[in-house]
ROTI-431867 format. One line per field, with one value per residue (C-alpha): x, y, z; residue in one letter. Coordinates in nm, 3 decimals, padded with zeros to 5 digits, always signed. Each point is the difference from the previous one (the first is absolute). Layout:
N
x: X ...;
y: Y ...;
z: Z ...;
type: A ...;
This chain:
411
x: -02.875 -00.088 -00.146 -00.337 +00.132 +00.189 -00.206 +00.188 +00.340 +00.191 +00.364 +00.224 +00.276 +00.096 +00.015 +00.357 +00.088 -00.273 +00.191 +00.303 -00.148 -00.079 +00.396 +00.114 -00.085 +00.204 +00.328 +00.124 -00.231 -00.227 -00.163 -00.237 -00.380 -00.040 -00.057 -00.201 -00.224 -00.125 -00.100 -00.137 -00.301 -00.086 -00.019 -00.113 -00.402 -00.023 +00.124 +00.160 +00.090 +00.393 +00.273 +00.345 +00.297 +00.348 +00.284 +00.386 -00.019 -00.332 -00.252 +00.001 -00.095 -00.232 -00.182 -00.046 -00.091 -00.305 -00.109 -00.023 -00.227 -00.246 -00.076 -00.018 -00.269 -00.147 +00.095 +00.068 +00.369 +00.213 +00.400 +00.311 +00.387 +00.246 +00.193 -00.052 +00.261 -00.122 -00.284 -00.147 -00.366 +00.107 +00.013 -00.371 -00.271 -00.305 -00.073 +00.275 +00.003 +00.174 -00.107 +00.048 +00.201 -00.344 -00.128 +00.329 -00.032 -00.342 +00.012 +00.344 -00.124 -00.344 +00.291 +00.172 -00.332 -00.129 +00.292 +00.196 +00.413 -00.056 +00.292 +00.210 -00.119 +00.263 +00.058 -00.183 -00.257 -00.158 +00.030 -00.155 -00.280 -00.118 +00.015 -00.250 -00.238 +00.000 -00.112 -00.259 -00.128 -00.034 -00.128 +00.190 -00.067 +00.336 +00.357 +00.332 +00.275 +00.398 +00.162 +00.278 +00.244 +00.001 -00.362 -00.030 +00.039 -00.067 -00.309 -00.190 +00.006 -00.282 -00.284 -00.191 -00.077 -00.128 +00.140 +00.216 +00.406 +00.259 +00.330 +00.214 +00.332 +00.262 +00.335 +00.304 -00.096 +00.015 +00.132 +00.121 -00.389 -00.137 +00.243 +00.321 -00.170 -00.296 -00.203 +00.015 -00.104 -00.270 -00.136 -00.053 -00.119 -00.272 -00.048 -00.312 -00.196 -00.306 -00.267 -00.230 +00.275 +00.013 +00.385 +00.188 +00.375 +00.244 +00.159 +00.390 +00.259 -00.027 -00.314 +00.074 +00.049 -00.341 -00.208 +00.152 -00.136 -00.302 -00.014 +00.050 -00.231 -00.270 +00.118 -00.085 -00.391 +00.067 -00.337 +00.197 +00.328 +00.097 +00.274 +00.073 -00.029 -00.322 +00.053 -00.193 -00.064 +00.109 +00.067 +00.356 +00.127 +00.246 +00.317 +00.023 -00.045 +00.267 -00.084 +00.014 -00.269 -00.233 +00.063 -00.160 -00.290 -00.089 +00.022 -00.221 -00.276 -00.009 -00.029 -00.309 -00.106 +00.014 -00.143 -00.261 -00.092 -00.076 -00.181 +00.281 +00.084 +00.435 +00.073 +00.202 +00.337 +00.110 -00.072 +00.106 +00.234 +00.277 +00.197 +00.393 -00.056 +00.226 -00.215 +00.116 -00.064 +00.178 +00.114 +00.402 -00.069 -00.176 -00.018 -00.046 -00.035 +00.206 +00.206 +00.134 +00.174 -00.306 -00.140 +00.296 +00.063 -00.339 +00.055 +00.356 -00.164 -00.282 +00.219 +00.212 -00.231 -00.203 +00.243 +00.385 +00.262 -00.142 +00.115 -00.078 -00.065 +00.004 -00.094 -00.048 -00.092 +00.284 -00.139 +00.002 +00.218 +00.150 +00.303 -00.218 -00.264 +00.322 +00.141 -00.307 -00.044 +00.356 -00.147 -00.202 +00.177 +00.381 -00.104 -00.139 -00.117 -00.038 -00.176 -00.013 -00.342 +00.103 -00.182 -00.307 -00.028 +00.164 +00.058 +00.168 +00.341 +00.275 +00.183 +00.294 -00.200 -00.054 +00.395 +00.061 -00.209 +00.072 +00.154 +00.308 -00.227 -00.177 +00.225 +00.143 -00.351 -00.091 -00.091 -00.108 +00.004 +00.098 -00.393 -00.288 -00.147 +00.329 -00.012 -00.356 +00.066 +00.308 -00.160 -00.286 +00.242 +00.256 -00.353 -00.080 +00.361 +00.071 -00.333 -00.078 -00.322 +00.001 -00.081 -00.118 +00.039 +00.071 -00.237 -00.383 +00.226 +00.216 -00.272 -00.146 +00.312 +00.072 -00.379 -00.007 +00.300 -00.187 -00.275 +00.206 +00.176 -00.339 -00.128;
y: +03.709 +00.016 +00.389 -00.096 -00.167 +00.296 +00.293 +00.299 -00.090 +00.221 +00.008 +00.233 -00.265 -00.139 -00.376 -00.039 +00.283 -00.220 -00.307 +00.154 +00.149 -00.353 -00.114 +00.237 -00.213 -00.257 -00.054 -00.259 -00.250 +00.116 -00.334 +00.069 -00.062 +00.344 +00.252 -00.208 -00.172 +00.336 +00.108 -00.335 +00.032 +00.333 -00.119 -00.349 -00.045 -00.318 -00.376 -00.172 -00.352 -00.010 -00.194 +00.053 -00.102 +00.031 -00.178 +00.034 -00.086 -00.158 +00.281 +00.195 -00.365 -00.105 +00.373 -00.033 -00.344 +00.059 +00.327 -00.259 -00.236 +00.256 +00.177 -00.322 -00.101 +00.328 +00.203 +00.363 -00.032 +00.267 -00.077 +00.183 -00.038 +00.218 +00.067 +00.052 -00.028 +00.328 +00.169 +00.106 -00.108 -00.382 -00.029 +00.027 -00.172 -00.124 -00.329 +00.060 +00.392 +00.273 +00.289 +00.288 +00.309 +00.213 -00.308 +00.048 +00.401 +00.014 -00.297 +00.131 +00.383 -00.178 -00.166 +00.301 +00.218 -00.311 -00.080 +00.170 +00.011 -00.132 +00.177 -00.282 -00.273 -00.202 -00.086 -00.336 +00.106 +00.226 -00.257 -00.273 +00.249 +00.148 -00.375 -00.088 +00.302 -00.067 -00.370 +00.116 +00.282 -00.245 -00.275 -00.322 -00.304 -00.105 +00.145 -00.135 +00.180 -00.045 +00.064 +00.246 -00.100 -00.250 +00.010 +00.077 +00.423 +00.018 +00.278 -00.322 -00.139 +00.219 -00.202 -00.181 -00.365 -00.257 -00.019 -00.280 +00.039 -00.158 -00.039 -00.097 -00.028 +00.095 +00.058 +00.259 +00.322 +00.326 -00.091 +00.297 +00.078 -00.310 -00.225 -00.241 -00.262 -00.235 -00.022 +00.413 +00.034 -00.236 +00.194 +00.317 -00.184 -00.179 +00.347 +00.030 -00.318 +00.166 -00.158 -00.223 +00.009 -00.330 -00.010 -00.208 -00.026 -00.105 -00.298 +00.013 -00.307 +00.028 -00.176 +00.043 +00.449 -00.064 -00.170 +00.324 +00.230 -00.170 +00.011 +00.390 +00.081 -00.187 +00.130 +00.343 -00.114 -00.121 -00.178 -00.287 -00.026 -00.224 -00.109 +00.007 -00.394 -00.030 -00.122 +00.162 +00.000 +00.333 +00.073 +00.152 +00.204 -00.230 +00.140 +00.354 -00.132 -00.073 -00.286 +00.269 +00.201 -00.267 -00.087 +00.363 -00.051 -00.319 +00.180 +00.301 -00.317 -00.124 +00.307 +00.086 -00.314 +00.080 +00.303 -00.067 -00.345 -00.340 +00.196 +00.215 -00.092 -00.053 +00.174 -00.016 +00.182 -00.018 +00.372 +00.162 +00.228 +00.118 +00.260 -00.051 -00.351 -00.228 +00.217 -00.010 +00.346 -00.126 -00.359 +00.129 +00.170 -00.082 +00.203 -00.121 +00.201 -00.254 +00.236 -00.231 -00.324 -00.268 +00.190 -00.014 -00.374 -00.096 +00.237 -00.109 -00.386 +00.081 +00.209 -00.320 -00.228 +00.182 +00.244 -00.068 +00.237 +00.353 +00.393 +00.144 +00.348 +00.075 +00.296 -00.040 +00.172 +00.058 -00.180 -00.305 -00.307 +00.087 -00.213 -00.306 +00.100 +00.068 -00.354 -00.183 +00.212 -00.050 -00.421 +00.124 +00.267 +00.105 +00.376 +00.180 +00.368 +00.218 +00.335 +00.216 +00.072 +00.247 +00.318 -00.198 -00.092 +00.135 -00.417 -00.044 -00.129 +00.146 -00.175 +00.069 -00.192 -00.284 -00.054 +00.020 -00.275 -00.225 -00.325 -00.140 -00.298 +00.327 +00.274 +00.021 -00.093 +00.344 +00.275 +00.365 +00.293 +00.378 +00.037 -00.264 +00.093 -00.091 -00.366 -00.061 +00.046 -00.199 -00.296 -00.005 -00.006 -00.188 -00.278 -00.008 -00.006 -00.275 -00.199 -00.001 +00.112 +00.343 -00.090 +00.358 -00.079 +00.134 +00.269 +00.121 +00.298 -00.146 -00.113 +00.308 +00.146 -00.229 +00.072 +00.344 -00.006 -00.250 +00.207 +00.273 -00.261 -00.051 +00.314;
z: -01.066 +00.355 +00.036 +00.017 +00.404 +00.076 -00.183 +00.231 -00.172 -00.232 -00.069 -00.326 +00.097 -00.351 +00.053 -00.023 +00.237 +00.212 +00.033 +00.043 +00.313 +00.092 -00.103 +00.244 +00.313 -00.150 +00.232 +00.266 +00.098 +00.321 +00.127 +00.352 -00.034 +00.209 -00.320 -00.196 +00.285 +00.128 -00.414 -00.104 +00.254 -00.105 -00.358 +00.036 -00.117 -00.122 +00.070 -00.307 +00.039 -00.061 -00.065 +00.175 -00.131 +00.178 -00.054 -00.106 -00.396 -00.168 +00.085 -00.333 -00.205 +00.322 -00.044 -00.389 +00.074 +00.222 -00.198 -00.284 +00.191 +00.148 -00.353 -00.131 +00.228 -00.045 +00.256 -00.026 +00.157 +00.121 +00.011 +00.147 -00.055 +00.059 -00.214 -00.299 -00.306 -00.189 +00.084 +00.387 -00.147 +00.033 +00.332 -00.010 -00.228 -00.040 -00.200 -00.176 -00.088 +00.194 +00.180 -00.234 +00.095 +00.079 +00.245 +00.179 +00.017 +00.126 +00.276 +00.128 +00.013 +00.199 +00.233 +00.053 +00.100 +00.221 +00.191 +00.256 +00.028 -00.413 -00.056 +00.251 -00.228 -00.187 -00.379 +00.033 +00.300 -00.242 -00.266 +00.210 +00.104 -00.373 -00.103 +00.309 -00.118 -00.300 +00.028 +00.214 -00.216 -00.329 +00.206 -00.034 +00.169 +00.081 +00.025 -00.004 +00.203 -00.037 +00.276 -00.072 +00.254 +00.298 +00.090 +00.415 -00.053 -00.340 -00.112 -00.165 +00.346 +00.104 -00.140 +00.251 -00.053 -00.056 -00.306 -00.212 +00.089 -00.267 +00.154 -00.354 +00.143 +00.267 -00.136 +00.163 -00.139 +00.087 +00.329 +00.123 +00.062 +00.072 +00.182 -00.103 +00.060 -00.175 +00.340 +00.060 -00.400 +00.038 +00.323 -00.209 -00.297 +00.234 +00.168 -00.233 +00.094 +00.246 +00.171 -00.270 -00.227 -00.255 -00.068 -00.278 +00.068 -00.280 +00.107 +00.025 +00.005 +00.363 +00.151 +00.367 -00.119 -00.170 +00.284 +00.196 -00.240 +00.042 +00.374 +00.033 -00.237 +00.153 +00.350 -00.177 -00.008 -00.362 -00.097 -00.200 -00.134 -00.287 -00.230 -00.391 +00.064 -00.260 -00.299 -00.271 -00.335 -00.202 -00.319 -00.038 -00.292 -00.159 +00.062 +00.147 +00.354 +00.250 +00.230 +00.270 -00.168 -00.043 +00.370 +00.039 -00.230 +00.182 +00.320 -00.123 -00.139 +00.346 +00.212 -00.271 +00.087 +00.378 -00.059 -00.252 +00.053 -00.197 -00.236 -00.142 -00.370 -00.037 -00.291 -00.347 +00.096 -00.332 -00.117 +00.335 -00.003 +00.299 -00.068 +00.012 +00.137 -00.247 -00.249 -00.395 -00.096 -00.304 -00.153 +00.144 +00.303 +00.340 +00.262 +00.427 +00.280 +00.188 +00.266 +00.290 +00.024 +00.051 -00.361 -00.179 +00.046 -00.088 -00.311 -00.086 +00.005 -00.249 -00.227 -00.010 -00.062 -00.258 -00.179 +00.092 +00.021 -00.017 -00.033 +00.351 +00.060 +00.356 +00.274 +00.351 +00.375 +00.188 +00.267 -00.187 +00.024 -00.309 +00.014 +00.044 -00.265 -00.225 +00.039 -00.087 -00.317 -00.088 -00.016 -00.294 -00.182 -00.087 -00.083 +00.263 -00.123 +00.354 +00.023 +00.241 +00.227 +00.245 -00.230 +00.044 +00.316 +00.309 +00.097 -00.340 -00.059 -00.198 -00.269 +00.225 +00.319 -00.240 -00.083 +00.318 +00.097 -00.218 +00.038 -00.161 -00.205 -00.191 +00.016 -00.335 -00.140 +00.117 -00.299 -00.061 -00.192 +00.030 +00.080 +00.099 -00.335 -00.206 +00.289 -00.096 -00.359 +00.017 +00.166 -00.258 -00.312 +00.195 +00.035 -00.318 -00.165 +00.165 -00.078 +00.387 +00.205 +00.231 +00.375 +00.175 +00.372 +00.356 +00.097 -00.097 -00.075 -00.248 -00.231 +00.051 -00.135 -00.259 -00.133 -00.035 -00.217 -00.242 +00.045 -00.123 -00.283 -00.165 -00.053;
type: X X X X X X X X X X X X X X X X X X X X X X X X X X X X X X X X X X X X X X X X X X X X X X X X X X X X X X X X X X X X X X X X X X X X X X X X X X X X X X X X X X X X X X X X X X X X X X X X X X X X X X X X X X X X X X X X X X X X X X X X X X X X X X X X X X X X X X X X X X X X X X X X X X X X X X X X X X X X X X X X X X X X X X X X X X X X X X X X X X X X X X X X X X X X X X X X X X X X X X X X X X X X X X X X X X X X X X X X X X X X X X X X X X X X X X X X X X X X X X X X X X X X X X X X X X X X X X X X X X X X X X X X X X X X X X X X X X X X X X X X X X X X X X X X X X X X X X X X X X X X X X X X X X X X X X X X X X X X X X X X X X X X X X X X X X X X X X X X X X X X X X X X X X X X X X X X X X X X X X X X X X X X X X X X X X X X X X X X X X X X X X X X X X X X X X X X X X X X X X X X X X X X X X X X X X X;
């Protein structure tokens, strides 16, 4: 517990009722740096050397991936990552543990006396700024940031440099905020590169896009940039790593590297564990946060190569390319179970958006039940029946879904 840093604090909130308080600021997404840049100053107390990581898909496995190699090297390491599959508490950790319900209570009611206009704050603002307290308060050496969206007016974007940027990938997503185009995407992904900066960028197919990347972040006052170029020796799980994923990993070693130096010890990744990543949570069924085109192929090519033909359950943001998505998951599966996310998340799609959408290669693959319970049950014994594994795809949100209910199966 924190009370002995802020002694004056007393709250008859039970926890729950707590967080739900919190869960209310949830809504549309609010990017603009002007909320959170005039709060983080009046909290800020103490430099932590960070790592930022931005990019389209990749950042989740590059996060884990460089919390991994701090503690390893032991370094009391902070990490955020938004969002989280089933609890609020794993957005924030340290070496591995999260911040308990009381941590969360007693920093954000020390926010809320400290800062004025706290009531303006966003969902992920007040996130981003218990997460920064609380790294401060227990004292860790380093901290690892995700970027929750784009990067140029995102909350994380108000910690100063230097500091060490990973750029994972630039892919069309969420374009409707960030631009239709690579270049525009890659401006507010590169938006957090500041003065002293050492930044890694994720090398595409496209050399000429890369060397441009490279060029604007140094105009930025970028200290060095680099590329994934090194080759390096890691030790891989066997098989519960897409090529894409270790791609991350080696881009996480590197930016420890730049960050670190010579001295910093690579370590085993074989007992490191990313939530919803191609993760077996059984032997039949994997789940994947994969949610937009450039994820989906990469996924659809590993479940090919290292399972076959697979079950698919499937939710998705409305704001999705779901049409797209929905053809390259029709390459790996014939059933298609499709829930509805709309209840969950004011961006969700109905099952009725998802018919809609879909194309005439996957259209009568397309199945569901009176209720997403009865689909998610379905798919499961449908899976099994038919000797085949369950793929849980589309959305944080999905899995999210799909857990609770086997949450709810095993007790």
């Amino acid at each position: 517990m924190l009370s002995k840093n802020f002694p004056n604090l007393t709250s008859t909130d039970s926890q729950d009722d707590f967080l739900q308080q919190l869960y209310q600021r949830r809504g549309g997404i609010k990017l603009g740096l002007g909320r959170v840049a005039d709060a983080f100053p009046v909290i800020f107390e103490k430099n932590i050397p960070v790592y930022h990581v931005a990019g389209t898909n990749g950042k989740g496995t590059a996060v884990y991936s460089l919390d991994h190699i701090l503690r390893s090297n032991g370094l009391k390491t902070g990490r955020f990552v938004s969002p989280h599959l089933l609890r609020y508490n794993e957005r924030i950790s340290i070496d591995g543990a999260d911040i308990t319900d009381v941590e969360v209570r007693e920093i954000y009611e020390y926010l809320e006396k400290k800062i004025n206009d706290f009531s303006e704050l966003s969902f992920f603002e007040v996130t981003f700024l218990i997460a920064w307290k609380y790294f401060e308060i227990s004292g860790c050496d380093r901290a690892v940031f995700e970027v929750g969206l784009g990067g140029r007016l995102d909350a994380t974007n108000v910690i100063e440099g230097p500091k060490t940027d990973i750029i994972t990938s630039i892919g069309l997503d969420h374009t409707h905020i960030l631009g239709d185009t690579l270049e525009k995407i890659a401006l507010e992904k590169l938006g957090i590169v500041k003065k002293g900066d050492k930044v890694l960028i994720g090398g595409s197919a496209d050399n000429a896009f890369d060397k441009w990347m490279a060029e604007v972040a140094l105009s930025k006052g970028a200290a060095s940039v680099d590329d994934d170029s090194l080759d390096l020796d890691i030790a891989f799980p066997p098989s519960c790593m897409s090529p894409e994923q270790k791609k991350n990993v080696r881009l996480a070693v590197k930016s420890a590297l730049l960050g670190e130096g010579k001295g910093l010890k690579i370590p085993d990744f074989s007992e490191m564990k990313i939530p919803a990543r191609f993760e077996f949570i059984e032997p039949d069924i994997v789940t994947d946060v994969a949610h937009n085109p450039p994820a989906i192929s990469s996924l659809a090519k590993t479940v090919s190569e290292k399972i076959g033909k697979v079950v698919v359950l499937y939710g998705a943001m409305k704001d999705k390319d779901i049409t797209q998505v929905l053809d390259l998951i029709g390459e790996i599966s014939d059933d298609i179970f499709v829930i509805n996310l709309e209840a969950d998340n004011d961006r969700g799609a109905k099952v009725s958006d998802i018919l809609d959408r879909a194309g005439s290669k996957v259209s009568n693959k397309i199945k569901y039940g009176k209720t997403d319970e009865k689909t998610i049950e379905e798919a499961l014994s449908f899976a099994r029946k038919n000797g085949k594994k369950l793929l849980v795809t589309g959305s944080f949100h999905t899995v999210e879904k799909f857990m609770n209910f086997r949450e709810k199966l095993l007790r």
